[in-house]
C-alpha positions in Angstrom: 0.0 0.0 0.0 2.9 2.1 0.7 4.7 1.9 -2.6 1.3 2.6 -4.5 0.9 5.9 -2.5 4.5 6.5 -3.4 4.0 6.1 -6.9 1.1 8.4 -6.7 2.7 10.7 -5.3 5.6 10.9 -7.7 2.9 10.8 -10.3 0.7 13.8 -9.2 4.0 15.8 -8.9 5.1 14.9 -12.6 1.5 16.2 -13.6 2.2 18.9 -12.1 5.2 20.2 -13.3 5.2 23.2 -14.8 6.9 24.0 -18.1 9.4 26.8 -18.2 11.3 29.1 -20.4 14.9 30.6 -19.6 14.3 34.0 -21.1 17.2 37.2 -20.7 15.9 40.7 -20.1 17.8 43.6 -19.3 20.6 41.5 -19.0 19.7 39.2 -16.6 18.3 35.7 -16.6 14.7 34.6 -15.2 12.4 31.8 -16.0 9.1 32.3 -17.9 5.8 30.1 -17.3 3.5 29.2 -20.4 0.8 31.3 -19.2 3.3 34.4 -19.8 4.0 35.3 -16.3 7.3 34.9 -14.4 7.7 31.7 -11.9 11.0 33.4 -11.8 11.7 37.1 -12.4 14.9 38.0 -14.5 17.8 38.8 -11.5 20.5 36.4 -12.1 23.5 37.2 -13.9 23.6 33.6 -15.6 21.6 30.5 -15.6 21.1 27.2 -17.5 18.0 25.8 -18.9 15.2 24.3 -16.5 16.1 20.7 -16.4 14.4 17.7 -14.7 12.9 20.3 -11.7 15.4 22.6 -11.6 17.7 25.3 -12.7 21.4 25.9 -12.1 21.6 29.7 -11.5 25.1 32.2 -11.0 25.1 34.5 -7.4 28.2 36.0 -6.8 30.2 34.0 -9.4 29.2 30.5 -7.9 26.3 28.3 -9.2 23.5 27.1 -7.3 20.3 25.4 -8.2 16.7 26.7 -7.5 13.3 25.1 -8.4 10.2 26.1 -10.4 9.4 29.1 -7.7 12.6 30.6 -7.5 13.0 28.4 -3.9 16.6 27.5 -3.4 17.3 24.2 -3.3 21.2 23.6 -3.2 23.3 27.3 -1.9 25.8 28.4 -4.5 29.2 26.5 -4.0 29.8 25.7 -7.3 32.3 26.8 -10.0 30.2 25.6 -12.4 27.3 23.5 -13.6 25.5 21.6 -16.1 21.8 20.3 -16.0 20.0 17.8 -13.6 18.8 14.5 -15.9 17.5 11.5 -13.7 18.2 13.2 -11.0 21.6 13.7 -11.0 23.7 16.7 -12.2 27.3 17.5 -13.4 29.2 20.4 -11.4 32.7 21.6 -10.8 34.3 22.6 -7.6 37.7 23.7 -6.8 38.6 22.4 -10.4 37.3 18.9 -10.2 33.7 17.7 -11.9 31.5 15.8 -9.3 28.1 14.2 -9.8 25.5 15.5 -7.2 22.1 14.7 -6.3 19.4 16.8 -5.6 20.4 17.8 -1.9 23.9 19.0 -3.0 25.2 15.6 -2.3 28.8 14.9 -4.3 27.9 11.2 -5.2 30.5 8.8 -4.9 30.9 4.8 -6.3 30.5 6.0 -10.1 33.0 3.7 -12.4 36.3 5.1 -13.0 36.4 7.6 -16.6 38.9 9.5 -18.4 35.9 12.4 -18.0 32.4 12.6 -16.4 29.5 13.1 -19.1 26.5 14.6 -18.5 23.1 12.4 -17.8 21.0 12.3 -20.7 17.5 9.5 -21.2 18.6 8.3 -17.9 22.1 7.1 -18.9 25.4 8.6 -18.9 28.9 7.9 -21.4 32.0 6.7 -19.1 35.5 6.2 -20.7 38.2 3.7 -20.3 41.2 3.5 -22.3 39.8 5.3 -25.0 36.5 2.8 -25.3 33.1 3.8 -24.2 30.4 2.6 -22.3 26.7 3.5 -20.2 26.4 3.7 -16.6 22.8 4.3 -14.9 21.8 7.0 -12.3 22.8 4.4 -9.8 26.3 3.7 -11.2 25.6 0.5 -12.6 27.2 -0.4 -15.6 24.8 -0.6 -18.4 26.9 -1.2 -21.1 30.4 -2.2 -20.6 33.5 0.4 -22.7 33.3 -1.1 -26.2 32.7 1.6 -28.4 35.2 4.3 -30.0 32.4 6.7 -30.1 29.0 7.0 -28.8 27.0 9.9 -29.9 24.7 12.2 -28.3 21.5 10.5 -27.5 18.4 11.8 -29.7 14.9 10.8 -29.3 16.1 7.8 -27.8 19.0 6.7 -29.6 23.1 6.9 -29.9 24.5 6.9 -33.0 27.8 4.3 -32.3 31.7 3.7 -33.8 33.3 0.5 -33.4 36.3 -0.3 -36.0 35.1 2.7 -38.2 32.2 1.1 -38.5 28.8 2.4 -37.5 25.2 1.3 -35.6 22.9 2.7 -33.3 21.8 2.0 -29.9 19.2 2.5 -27.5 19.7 3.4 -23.4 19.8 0.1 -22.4 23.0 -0.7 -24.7 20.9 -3.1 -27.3 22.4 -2.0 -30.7 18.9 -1.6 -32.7 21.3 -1.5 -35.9 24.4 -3.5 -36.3 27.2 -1.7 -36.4 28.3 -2.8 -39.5 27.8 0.1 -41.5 29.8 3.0 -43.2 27.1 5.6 -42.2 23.5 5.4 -40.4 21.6 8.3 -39.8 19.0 9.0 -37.4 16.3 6.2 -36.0 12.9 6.6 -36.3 10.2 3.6 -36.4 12.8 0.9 -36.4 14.6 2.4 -39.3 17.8 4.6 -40.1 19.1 5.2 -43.5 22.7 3.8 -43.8 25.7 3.3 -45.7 27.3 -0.1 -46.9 30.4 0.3 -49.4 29.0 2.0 -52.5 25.2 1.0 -51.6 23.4 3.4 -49.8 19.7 2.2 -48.7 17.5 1.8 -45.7 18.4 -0.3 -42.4 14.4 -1.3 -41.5 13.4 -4.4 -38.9 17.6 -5.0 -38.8 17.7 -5.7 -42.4 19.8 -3.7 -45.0 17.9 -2.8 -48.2 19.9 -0.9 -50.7 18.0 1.3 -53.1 19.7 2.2 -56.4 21.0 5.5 -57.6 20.2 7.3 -53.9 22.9 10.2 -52.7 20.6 11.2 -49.9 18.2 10.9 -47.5 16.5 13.8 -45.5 15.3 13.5 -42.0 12.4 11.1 -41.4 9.1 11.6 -40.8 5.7 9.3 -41.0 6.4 7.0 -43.1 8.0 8.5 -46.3 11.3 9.3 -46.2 12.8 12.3 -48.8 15.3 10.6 -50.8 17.9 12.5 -54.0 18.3 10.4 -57.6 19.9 12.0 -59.9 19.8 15.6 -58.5 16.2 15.3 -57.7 14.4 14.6 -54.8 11.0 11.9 -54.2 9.9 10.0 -51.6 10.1 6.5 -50.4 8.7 4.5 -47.6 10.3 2.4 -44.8 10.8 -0.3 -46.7 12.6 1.3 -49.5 10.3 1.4 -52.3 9.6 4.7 -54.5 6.2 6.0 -53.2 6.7 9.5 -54.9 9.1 9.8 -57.7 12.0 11.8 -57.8 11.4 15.9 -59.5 11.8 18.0 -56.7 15.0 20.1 -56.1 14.3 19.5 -52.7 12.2 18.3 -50.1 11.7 17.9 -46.3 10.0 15.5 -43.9 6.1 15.0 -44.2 3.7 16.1 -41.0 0.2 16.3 -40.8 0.2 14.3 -44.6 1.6 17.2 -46.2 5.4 18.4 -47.3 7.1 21.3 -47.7 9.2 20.7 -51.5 10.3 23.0 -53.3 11.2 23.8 -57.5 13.0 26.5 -58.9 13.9 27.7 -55.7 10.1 28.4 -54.5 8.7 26.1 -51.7 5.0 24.6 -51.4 3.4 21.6 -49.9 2.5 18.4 -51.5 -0.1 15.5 -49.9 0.7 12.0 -49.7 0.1 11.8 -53.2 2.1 13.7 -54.7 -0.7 16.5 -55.4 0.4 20.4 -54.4 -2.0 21.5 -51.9 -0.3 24.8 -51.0 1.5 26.6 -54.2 5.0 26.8 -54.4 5.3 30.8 -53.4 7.7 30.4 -50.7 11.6 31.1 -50.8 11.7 28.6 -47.6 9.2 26.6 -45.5 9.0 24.0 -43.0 7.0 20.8 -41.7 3.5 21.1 -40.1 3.5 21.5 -36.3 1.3 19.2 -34.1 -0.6 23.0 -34.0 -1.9 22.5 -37.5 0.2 25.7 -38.4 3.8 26.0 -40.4 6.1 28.0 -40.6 6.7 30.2 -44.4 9.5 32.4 -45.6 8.4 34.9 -47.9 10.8 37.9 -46.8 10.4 37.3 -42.7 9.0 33.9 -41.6 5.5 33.6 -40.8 2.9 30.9 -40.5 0.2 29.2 -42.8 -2.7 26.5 -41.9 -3.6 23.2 -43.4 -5.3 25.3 -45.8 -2.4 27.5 -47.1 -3.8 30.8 -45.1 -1.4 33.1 -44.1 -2.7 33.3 -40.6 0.4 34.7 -38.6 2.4 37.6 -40.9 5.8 37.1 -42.6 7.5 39.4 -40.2 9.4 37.5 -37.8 13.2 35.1 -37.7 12.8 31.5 -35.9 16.1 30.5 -35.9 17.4 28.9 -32.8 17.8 31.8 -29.5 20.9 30.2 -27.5 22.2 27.9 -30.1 22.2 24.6 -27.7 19.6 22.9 -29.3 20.5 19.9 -31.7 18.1 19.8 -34.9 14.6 21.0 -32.9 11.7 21.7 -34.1 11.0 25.0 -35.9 8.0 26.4 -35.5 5.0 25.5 -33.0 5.7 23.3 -30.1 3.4 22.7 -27.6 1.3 25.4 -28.9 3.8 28.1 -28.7 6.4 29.2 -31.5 9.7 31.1 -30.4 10.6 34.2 -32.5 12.7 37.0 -33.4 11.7 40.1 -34.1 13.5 43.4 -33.7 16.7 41.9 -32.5 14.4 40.0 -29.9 13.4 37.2 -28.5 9.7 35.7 -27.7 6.6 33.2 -28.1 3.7 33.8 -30.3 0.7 32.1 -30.1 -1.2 30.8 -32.3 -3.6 33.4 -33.2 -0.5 35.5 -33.4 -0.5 37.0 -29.9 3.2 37.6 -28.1 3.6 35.9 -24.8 5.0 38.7 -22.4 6.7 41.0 -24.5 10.0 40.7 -26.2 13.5 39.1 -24.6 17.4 39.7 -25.6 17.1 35.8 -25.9 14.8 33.0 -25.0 15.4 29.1 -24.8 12.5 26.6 -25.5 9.8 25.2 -22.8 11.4 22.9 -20.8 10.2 20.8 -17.6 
């Protein structure tokens, strides 16, 4: 009975985690809630994202960490600090990197490494003698140092090196793709493009199918994957067949069953067959958010619907704030879109309304 109330408990306070946004105005750093007021006004000199409940935060030239209010959690004794992932968190003192917990405890019992990496889905890299492996948030050695390389993990996966040969793996160590290959790309759905000598083809279920005359694959999404033949791009589906032919000059990733392509240098949006549904106007465009909006280049950036409707005006930039993000999402997430405008930073909704004014930068929602 005890352990189900625990695991309510940890439940309801998962539900109610608030997401934040690490914002910069007038120079200093605060944290901003979706409903556009401050859980945290801007006062600190320097801060890190908001990361698994909390936030590392500069006083004084030494880091500390405070929660979703503001409410300090561990006092500033750090030289410096990275972000808490399964509870645990990289920081430096007195020159040396430590793992902590959330009290401030300096953890001990972690498996000797050449460095100490940074927690990420749960898991973090450890090095011995120039091979790498996966410990847990308890130490335990996932996944003994076999490796020459492990990549960052993204949506779940590692890209991984082993005799200059490639594969991918998932937190638990299990290589979901051998790594027997020249190249692999990204995982999604069980599959990853890869390379094999000269054939370059799909890796889908574990199996290897070459398709002939491809140079490149763009990023996946559904179930059609963009694809180049001959200097033109099409679309073919997890298995490797040819489900929209090659004429585009170029193409992205399809959302919502519709992709942005684009000829002669002006971008629309096809439908899963191959019919343009939104004319090809655009000098840039990408994929359909989960918002049923996307975001359009004509000038500034600005945002159409399923329909083609310009509903949010050209005027804006939505390139990445901080830089520290690896290949995210442009556009709506979550129902918010972060802009630039002016030389500043902020979130628009989606009937076009800014979130609290403009920032001199802004980082994305984070729990």
């Amino acid at each position: 009975m005890k352990r189900i109330f625990l695991l309510l408990l940890i439940f309801i306070q998962l539900s109610n985690a608030q997401e934040l946004a690490l914002v910069k105005k007038d120079g200093k750093f605060g944290l901003l809630t979706k409903d556009g007021t401050f859980a945290v006004n801007p006062k600190f000199d320097s801060a890190r994202d908001f990361s698994d409940g909390l936030a590392a935060v500069k006083v004084n030239g030494k880091w500390r960490f405070i929660d979703d209010k503001g409410t300090l959690v561990i006092p500033a004794t750090f030289d410096n600090a990275k972000d808490f992932n399964s509870g645990i968190c990289l920081i430096e003192k007195n020159a040396t990197w430590y793992y902590i917990n959330k009290t401030g405890e300096i953890l001990k019992g972690n498996p000797a490494s050449d460095k100490l990496f940074d927690f990420n889905y749960g898991v973090a890299f450890f090095r011995q003698a120039d091979k790498v492996g996966l410990i847990n948030n308890k130490f335990e050695i996932v996944l003994a140092p076999k490796y020459d390389v492990i990549r960052a993990f993204y949506k779940g996966y590692a890209k991984v090196a082993i005799n200059d040969k490639w594969g991918i793996i998932d937190p638990t160590g299990k290589e979901v793709v051998e790594a027997v290959y020249d190249e692999v790309g990204d995982y999604y759905n069980n599959t990853t493009w890869a390379k094999k000598g000269k054939n370059l083809g799909l890796v889908h279920n574990g199996q290897f199918i070459a398709i002939e005359g491809v140079t490149k694959f763009g990023f996946f999404g559904q179930d059609l994957i963009p694809a180049q033949k001959d200097g033109k791009f099409g679309y073919v589906n997890l298995e490797g067949q040819w489900v929209l032919k090659p004429r585009f000059d170029k193409a992205k990733e399809f959302s919502k069953n519709m992709a942005p392509v684009c000829i002669n240098d002006k971008w629309g949006y096809i439908n899963l067959m191959g019919s343009c549904v939104v004319q090809l106007v655009y000098s840039n465009a990408e994929p359909f958010s989960t918002s049923g909006l996307a975001a359009v280049q004509k000038g500034g950036w600005g945002f159409i619907d399923e329909t083609g409707n310009l509903v949010i005006p050209a005027d804006y930039e939505i390139s990445v704030a901080f830089g520290s993000y690896f290949r995210e999402e442009k556009g709506f997430i979550d129902g918010l879109a972060r802009v630039k405008r002016s030389g500043k930073w902020g979130f628009i909704k989606p009937d076009g309304q800014v979130l609290n004014g403009w920032f001199q930068n802004a980082e994305l929602f984070q729990k």
